[in-house]
PDB file of N, H, CA, C and O in Angstrom:
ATOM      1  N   UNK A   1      19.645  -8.666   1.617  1.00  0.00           N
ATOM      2  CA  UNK A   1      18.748  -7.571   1.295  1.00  0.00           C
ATOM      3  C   UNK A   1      17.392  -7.828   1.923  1.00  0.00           C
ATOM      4  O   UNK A   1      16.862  -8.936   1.836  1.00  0.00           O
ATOM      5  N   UNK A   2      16.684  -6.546   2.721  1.00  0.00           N
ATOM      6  H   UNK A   2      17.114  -5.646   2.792  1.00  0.00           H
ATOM      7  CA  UNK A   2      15.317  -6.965   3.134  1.00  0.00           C
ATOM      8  C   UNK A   2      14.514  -6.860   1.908  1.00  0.00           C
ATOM      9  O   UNK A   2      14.813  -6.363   0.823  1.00  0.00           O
ATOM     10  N   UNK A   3      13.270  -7.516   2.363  1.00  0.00           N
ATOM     11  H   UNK A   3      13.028  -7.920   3.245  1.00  0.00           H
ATOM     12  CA  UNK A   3      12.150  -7.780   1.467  1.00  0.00           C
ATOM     13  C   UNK A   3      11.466  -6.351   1.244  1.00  0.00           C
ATOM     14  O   UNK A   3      11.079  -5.745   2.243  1.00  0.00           O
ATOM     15  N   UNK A   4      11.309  -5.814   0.033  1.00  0.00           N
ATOM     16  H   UNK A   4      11.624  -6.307  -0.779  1.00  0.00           H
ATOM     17  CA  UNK A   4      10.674  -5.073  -0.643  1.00  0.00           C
ATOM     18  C   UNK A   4       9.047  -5.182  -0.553  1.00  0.00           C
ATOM     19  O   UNK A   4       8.557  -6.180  -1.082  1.00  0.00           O
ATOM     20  N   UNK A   5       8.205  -4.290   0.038  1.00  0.00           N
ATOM     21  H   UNK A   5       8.603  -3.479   0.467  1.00  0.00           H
ATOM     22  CA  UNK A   5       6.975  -4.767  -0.414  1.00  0.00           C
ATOM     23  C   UNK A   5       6.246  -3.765  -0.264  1.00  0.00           C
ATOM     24  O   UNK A   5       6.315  -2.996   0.694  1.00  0.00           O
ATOM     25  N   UNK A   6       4.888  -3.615  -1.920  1.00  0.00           N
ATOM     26  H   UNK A   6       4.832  -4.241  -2.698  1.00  0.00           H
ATOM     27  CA  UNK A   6       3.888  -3.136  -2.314  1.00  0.00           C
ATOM     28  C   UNK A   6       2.454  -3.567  -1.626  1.00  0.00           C
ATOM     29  O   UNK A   6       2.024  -4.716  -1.515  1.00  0.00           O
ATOM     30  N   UNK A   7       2.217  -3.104  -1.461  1.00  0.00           N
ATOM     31  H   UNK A   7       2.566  -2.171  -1.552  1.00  0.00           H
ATOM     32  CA  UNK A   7       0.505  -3.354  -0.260  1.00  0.00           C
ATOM     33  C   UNK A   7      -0.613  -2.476  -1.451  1.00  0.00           C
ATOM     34  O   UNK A   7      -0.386  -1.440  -2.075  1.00  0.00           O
ATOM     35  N   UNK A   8      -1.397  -3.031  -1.450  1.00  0.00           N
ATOM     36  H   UNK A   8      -1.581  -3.873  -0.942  1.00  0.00           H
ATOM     37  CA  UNK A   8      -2.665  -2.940  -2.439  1.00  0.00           C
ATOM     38  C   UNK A   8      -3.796  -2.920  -1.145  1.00  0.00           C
ATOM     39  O   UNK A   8      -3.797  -3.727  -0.215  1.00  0.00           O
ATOM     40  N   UNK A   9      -4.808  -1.723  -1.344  1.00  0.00           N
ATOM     41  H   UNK A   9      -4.807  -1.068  -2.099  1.00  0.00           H
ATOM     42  CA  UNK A   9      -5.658  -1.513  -0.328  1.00  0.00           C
ATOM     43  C   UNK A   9      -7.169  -1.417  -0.555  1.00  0.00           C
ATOM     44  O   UNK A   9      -7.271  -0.291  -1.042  1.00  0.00           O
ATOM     45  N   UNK A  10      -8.325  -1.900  -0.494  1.00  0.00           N
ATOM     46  H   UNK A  10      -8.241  -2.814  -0.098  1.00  0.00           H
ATOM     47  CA  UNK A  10      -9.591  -0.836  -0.640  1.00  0.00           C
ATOM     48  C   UNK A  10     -10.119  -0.261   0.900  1.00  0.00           C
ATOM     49  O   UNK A  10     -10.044  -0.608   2.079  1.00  0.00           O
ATOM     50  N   UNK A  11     -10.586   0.632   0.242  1.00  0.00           N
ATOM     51  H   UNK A  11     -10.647   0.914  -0.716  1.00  0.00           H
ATOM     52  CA  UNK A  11     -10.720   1.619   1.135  1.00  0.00           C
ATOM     53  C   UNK A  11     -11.949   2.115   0.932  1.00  0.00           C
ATOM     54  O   UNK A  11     -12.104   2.644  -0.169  1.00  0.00           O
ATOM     55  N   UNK A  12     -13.479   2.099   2.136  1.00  0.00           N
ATOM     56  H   UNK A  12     -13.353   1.670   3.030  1.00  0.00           H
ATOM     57  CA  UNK A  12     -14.626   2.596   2.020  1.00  0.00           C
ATOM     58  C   UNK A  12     -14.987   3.646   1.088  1.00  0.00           C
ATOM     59  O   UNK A  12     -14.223   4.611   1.080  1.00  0.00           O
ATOM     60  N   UNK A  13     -16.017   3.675   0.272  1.00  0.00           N
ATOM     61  H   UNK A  13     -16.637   2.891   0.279  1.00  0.00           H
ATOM     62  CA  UNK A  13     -15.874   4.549  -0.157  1.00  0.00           C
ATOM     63  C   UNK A  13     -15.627   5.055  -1.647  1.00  0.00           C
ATOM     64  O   UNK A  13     -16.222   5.852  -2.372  1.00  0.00           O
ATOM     65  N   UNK A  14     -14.553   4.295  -1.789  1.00  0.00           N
ATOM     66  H   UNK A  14     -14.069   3.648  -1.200  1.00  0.00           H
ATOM     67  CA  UNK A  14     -13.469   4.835  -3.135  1.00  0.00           C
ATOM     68  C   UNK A  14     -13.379   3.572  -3.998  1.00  0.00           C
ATOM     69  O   UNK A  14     -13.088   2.504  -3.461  1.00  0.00           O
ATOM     70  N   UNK A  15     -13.671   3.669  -5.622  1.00  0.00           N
ATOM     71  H   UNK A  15     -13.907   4.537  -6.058  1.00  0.00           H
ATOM     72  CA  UNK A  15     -14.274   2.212  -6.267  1.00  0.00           C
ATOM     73  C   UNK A  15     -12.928   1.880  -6.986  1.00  0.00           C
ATOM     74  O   UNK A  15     -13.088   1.219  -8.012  1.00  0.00           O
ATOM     75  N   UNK A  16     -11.489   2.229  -6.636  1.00  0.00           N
ATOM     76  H   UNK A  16     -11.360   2.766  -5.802  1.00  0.00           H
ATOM     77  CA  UNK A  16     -10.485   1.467  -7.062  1.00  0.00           C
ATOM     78  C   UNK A  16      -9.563   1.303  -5.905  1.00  0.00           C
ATOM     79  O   UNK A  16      -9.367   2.053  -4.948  1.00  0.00           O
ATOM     80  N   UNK A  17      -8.937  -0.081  -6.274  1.00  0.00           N
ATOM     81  H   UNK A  17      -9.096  -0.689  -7.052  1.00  0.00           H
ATOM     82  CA  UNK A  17      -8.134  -0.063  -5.194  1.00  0.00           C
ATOM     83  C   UNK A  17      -6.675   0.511  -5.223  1.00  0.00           C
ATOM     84  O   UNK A  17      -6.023   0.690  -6.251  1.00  0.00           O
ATOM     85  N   UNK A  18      -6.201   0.812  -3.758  1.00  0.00           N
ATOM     86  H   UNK A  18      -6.731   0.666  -2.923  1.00  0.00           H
ATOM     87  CA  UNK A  18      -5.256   1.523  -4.070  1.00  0.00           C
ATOM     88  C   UNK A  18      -3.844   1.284  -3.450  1.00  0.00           C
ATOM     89  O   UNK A  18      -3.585   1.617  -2.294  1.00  0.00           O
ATOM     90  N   UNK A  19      -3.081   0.778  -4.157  1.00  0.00           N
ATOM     91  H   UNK A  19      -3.291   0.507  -5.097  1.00  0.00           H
ATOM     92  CA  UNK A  19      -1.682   0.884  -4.210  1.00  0.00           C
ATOM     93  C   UNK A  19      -0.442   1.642  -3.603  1.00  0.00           C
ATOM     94  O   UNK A  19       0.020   2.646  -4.144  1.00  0.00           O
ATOM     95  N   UNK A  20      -0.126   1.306  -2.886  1.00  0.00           N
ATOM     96  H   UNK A  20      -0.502   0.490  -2.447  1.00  0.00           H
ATOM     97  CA  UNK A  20       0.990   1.724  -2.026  1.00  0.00           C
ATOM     98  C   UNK A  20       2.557   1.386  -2.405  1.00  0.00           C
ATOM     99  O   UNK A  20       2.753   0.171  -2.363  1.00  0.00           O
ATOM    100  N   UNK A  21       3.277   1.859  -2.626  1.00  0.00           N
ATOM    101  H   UNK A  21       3.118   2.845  -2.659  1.00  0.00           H
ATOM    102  CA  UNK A  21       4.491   1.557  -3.278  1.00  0.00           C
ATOM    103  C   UNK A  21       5.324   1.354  -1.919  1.00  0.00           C
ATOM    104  O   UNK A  21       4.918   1.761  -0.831  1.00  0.00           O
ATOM    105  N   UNK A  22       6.530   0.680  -2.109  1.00  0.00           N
ATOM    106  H   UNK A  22       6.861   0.349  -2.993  1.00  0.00           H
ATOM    107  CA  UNK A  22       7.620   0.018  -1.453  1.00  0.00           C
ATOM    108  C   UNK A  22       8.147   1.096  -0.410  1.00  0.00           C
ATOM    109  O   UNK A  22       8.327   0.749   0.757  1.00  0.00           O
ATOM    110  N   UNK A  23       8.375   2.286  -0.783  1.00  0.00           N
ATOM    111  H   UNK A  23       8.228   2.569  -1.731  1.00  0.00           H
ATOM    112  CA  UNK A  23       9.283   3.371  -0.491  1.00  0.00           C
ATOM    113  C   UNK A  23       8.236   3.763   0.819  1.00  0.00           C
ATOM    114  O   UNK A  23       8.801   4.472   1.651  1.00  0.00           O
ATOM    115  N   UNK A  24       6.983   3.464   1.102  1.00  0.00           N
ATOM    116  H   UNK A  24       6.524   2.888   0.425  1.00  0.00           H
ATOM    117  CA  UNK A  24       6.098   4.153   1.820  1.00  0.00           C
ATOM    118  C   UNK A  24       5.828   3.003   2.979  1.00  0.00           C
ATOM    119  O   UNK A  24       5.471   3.134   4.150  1.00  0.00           O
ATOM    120  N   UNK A  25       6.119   1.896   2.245  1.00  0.00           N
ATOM    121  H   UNK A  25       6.409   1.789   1.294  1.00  0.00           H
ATOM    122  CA  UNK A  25       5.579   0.567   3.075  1.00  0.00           C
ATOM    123  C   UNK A  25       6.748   0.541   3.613  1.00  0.00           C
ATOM    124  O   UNK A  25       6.493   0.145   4.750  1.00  0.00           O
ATOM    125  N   UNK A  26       8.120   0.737   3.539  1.00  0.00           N
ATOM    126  H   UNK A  26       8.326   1.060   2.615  1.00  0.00           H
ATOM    127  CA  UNK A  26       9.371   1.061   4.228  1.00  0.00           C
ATOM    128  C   UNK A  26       9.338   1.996   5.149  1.00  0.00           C
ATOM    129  O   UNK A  26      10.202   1.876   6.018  1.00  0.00           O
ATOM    130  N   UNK A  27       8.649   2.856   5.238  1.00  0.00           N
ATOM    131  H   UNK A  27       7.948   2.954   4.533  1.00  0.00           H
ATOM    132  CA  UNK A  27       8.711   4.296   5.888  1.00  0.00           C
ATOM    133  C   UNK A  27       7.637   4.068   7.114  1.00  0.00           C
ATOM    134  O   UNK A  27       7.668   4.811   8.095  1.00  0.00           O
ATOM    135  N   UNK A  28       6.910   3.247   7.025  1.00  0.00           N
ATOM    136  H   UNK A  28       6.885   2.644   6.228  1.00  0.00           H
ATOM    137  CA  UNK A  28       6.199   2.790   8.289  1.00  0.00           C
ATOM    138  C   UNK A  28       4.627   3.356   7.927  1.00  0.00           C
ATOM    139  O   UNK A  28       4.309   3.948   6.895  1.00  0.00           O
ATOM    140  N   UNK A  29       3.713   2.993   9.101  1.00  0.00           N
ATOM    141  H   UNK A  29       3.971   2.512   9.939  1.00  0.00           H
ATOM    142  CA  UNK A  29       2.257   2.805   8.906  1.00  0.00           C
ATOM    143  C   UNK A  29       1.795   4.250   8.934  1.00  0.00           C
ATOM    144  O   UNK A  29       0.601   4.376   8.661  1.00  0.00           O
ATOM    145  N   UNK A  30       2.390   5.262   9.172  1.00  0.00           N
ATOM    146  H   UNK A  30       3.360   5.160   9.393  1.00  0.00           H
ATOM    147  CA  UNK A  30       2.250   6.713   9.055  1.00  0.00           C
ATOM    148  C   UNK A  30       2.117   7.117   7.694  1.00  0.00           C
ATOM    149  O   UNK A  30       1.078   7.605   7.249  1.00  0.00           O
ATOM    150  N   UNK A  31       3.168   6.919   7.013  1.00  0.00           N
ATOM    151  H   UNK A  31       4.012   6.522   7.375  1.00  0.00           H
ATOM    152  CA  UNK A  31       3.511   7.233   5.942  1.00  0.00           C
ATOM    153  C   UNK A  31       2.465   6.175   4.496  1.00  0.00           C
ATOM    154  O   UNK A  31       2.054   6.703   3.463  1.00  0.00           O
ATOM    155  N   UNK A  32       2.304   4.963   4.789  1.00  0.00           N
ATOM    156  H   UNK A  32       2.638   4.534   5.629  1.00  0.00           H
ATOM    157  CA  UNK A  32       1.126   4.135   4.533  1.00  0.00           C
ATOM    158  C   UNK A  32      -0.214   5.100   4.209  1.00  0.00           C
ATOM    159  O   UNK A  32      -0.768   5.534   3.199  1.00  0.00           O
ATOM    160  N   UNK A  33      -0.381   5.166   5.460  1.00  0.00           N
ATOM    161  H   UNK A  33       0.069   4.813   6.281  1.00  0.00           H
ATOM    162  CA  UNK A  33      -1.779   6.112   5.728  1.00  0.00           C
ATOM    163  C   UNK A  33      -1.980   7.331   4.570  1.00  0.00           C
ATOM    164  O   UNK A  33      -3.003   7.718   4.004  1.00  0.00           O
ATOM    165  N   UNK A  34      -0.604   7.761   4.459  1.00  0.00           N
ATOM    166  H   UNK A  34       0.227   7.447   4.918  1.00  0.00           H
ATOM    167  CA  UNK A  34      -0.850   9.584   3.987  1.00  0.00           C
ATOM    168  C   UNK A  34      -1.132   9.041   2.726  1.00  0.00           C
ATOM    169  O   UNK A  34      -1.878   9.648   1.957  1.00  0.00           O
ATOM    170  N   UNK A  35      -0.464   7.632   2.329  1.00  0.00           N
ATOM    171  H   UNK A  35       0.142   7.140   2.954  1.00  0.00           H
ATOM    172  CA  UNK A  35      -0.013   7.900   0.952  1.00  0.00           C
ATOM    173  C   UNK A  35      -1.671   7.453   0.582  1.00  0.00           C
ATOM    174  O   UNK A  35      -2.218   8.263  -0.165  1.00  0.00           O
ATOM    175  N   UNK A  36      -2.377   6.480   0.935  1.00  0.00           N
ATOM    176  H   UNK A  36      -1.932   5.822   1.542  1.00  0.00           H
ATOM    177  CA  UNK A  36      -3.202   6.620   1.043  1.00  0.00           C
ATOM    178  C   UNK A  36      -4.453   7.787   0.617  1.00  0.00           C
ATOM    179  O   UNK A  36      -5.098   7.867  -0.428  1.00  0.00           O
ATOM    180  N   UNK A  37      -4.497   8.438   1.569  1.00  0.00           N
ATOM    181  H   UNK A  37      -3.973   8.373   2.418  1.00  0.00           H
ATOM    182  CA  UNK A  37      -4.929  10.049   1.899  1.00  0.00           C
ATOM    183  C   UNK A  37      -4.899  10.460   0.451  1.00  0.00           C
ATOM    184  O   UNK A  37      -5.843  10.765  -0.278  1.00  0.00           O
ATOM    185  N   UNK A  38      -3.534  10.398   0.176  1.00  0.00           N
ATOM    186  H   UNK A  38      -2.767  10.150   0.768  1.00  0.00           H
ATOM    187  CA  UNK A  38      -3.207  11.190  -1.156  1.00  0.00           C
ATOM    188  C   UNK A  38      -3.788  11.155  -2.132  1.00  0.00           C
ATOM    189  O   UNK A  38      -4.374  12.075  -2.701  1.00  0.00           O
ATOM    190  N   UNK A  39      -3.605   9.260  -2.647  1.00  0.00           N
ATOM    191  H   UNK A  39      -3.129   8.512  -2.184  1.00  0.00           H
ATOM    192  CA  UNK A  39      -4.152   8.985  -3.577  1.00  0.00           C
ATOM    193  C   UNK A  39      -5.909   9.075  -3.890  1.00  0.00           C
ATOM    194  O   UNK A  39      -6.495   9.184  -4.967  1.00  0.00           O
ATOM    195  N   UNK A  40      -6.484   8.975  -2.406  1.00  0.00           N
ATOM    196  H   UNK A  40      -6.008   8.887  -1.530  1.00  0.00           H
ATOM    197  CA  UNK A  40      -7.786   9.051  -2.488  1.00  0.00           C
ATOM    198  C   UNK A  40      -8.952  10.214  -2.481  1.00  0.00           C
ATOM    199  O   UNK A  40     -10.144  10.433  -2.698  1.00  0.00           O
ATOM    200  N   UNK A  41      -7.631  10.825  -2.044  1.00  0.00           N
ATOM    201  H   UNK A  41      -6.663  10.647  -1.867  1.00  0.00           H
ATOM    202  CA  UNK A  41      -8.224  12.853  -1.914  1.00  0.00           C
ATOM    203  C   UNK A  41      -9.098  13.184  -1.460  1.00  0.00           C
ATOM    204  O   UNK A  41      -9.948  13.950  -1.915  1.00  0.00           O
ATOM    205  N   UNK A  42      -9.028  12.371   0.097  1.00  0.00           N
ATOM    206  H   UNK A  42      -8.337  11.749   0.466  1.00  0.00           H
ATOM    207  CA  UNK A  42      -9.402  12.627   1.350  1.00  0.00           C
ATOM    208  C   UNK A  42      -8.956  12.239   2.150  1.00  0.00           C
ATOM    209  O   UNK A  42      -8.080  11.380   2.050  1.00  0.00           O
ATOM    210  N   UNK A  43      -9.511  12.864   3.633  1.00  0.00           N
ATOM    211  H   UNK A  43     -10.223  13.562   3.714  1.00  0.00           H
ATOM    212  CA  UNK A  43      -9.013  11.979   4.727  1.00  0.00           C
ATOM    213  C   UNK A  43      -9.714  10.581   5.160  1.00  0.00           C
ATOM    214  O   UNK A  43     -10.909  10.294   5.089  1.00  0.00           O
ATOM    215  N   UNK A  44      -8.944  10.021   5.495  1.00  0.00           N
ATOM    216  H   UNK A  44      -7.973  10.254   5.553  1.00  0.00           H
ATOM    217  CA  UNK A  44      -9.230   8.369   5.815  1.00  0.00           C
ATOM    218  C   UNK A  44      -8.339   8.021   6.911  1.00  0.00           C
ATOM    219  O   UNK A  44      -7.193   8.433   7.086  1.00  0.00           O
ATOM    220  N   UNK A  45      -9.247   6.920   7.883  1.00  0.00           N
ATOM    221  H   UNK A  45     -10.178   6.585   7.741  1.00  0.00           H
ATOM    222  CA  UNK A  45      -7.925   6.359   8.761  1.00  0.00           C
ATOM    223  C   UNK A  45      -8.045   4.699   8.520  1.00  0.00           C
ATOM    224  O   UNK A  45      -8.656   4.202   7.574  1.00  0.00           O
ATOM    225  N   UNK A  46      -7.390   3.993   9.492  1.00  0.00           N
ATOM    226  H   UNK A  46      -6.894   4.397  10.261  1.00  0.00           H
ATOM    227  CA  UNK A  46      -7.093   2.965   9.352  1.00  0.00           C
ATOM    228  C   UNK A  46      -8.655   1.708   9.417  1.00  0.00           C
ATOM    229  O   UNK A  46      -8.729   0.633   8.821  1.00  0.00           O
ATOM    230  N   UNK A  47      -9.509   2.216  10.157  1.00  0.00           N
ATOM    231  H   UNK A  47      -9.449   3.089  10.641  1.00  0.00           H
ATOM    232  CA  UNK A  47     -10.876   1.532   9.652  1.00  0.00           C
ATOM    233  C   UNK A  47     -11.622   1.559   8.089  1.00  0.00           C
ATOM    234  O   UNK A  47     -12.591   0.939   7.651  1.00  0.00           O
ATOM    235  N   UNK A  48     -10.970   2.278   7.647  1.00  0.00           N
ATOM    236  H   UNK A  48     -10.182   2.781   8.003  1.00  0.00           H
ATOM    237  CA  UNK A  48     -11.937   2.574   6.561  1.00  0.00           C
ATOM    238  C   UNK A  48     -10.539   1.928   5.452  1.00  0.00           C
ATOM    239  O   UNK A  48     -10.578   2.315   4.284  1.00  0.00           O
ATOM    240  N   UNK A  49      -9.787   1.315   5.722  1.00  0.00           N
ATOM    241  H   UNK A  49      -9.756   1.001   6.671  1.00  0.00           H
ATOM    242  CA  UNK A  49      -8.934   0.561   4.769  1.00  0.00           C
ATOM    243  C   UNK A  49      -8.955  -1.017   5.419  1.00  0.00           C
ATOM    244  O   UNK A  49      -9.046  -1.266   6.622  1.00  0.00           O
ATOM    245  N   UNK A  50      -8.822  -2.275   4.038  1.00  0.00           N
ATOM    246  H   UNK A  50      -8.748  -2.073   3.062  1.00  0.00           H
ATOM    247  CA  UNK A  50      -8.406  -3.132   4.289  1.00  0.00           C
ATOM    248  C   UNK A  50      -7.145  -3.588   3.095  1.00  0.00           C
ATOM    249  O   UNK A  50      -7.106  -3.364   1.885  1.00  0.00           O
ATOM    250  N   UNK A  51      -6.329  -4.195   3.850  1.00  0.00           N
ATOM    251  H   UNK A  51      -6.361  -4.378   4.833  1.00  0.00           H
ATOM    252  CA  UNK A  51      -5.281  -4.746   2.817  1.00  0.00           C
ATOM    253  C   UNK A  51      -6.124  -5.842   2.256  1.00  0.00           C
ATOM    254  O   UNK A  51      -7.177  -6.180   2.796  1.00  0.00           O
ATOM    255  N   UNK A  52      -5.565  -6.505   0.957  1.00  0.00           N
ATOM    256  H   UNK A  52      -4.709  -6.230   0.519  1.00  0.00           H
ATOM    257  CA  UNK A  52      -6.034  -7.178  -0.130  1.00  0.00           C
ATOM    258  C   UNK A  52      -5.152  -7.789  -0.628  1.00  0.00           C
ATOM    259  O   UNK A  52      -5.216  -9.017  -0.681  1.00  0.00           O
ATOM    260  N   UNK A  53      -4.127  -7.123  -1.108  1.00  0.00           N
ATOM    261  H   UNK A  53      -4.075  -6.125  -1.065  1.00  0.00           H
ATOM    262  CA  UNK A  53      -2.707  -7.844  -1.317  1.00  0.00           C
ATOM    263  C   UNK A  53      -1.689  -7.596  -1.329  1.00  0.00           C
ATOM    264  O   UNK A  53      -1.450  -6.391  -1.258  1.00  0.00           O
ATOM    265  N   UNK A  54      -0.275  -8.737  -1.442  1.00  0.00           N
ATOM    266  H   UNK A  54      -0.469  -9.716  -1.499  1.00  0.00           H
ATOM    267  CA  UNK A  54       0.548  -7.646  -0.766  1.00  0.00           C
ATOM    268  C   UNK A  54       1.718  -8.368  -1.711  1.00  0.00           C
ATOM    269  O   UNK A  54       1.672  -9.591  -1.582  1.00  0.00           O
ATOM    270  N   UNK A  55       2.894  -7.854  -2.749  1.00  0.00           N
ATOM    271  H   UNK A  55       2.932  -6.860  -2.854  1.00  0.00           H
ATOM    272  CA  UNK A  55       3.824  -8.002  -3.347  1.00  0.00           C
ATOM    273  C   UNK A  55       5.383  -7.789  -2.975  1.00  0.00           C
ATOM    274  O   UNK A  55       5.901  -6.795  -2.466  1.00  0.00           O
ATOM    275  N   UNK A  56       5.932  -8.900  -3.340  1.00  0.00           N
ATOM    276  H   UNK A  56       5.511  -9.708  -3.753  1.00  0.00           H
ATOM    277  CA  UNK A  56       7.264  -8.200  -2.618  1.00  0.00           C
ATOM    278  C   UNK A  56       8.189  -8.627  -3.643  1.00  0.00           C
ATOM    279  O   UNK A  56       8.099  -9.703  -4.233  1.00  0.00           O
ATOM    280  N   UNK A  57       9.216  -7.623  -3.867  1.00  0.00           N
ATOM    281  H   UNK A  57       9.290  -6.748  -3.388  1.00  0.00           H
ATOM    282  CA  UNK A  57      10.083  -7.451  -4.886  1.00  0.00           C
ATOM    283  C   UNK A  57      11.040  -8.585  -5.043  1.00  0.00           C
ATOM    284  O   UNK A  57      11.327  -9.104  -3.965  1.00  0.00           O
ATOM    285  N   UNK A  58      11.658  -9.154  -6.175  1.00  0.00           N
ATOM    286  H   UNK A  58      11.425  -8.732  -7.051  1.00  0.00           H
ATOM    287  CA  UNK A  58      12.831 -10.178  -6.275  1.00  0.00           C
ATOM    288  C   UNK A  58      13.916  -9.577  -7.082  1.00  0.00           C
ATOM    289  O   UNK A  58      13.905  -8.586  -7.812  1.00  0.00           O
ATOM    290  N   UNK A  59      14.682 -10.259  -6.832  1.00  0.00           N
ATOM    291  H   UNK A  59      14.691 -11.064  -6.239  1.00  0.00           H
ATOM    292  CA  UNK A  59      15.987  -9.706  -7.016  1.00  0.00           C
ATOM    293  C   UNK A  59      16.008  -9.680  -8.781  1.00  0.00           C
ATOM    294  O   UNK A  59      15.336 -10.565  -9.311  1.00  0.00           O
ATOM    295  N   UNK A  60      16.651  -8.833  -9.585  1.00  0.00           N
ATOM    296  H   UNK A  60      17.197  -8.114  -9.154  1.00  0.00           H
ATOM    297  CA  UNK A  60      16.317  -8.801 -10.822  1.00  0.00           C
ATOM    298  C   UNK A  60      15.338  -8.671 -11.678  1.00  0.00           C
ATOM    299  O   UNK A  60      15.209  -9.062 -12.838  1.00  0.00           O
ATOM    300  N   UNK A  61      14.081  -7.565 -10.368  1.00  0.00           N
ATOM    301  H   UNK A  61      14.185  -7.247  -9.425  1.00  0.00           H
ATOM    302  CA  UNK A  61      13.002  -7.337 -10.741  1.00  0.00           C
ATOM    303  C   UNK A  61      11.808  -7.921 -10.481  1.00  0.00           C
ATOM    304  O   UNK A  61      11.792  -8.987  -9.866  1.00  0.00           O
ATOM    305  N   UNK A  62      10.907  -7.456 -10.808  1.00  0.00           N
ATOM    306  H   UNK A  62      10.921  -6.590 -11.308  1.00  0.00           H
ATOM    307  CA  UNK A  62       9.907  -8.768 -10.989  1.00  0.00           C
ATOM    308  C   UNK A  62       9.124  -8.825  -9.177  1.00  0.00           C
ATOM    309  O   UNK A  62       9.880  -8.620  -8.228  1.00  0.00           O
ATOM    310  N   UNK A  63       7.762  -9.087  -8.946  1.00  0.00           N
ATOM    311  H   UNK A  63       7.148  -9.254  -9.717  1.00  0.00           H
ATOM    312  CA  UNK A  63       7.488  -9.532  -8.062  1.00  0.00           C
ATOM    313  C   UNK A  63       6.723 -10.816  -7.735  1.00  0.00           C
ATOM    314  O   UNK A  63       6.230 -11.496  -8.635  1.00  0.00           O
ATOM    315  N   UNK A  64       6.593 -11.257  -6.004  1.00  0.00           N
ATOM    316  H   UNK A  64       6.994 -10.705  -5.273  1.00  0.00           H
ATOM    317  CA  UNK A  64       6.152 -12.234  -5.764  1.00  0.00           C
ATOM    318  C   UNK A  64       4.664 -11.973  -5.256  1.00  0.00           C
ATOM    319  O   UNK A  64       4.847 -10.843  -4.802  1.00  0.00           O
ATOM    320  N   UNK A  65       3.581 -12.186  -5.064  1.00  0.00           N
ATOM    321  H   UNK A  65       3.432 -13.104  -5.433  1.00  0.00           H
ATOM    322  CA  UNK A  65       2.357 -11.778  -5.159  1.00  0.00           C
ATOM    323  C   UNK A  65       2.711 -13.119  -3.212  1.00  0.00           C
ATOM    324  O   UNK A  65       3.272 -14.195  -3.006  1.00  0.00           O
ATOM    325  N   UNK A  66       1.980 -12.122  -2.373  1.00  0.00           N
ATOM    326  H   UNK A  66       1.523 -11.248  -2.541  1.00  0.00           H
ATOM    327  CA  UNK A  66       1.909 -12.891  -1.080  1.00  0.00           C
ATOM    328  C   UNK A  66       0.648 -12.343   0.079  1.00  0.00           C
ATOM    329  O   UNK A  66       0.516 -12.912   1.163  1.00  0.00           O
TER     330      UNK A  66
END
């Protein structure tokens, strides 16, 4: 099974950080971006984000913080 992984972001601007789920971090850096976008309810590109941390799923739940 590939590795599962959640990406945690801040992003200029916006005073929480924001969370990207597995399904999006699978779907590639496009899809990253929007989800992004979404959550922050604006547009943003890739300067105005830094990753922070990044989790990846284990088998029977549960994640590994990396």
């Amino acid at each position: 099974m590939d590795a599962v992984w959640t990406i945690t972001y801040l992003v200029d601007g916006y005073p929480d950080p924001v969370e990207v789920g597995a399904s999006a971090v699978a779907a590639g850096p496009a899809a990253v971006l929007e989800e992004i976008r979404r959550q922050v309810g604006r547009p943003v590109d890739w300067s105005q984000c830094m990753e922070v941390y990044r989790a990846r799923a284990i088998a029977g739940g549960g994640f590994i913080g990396g």
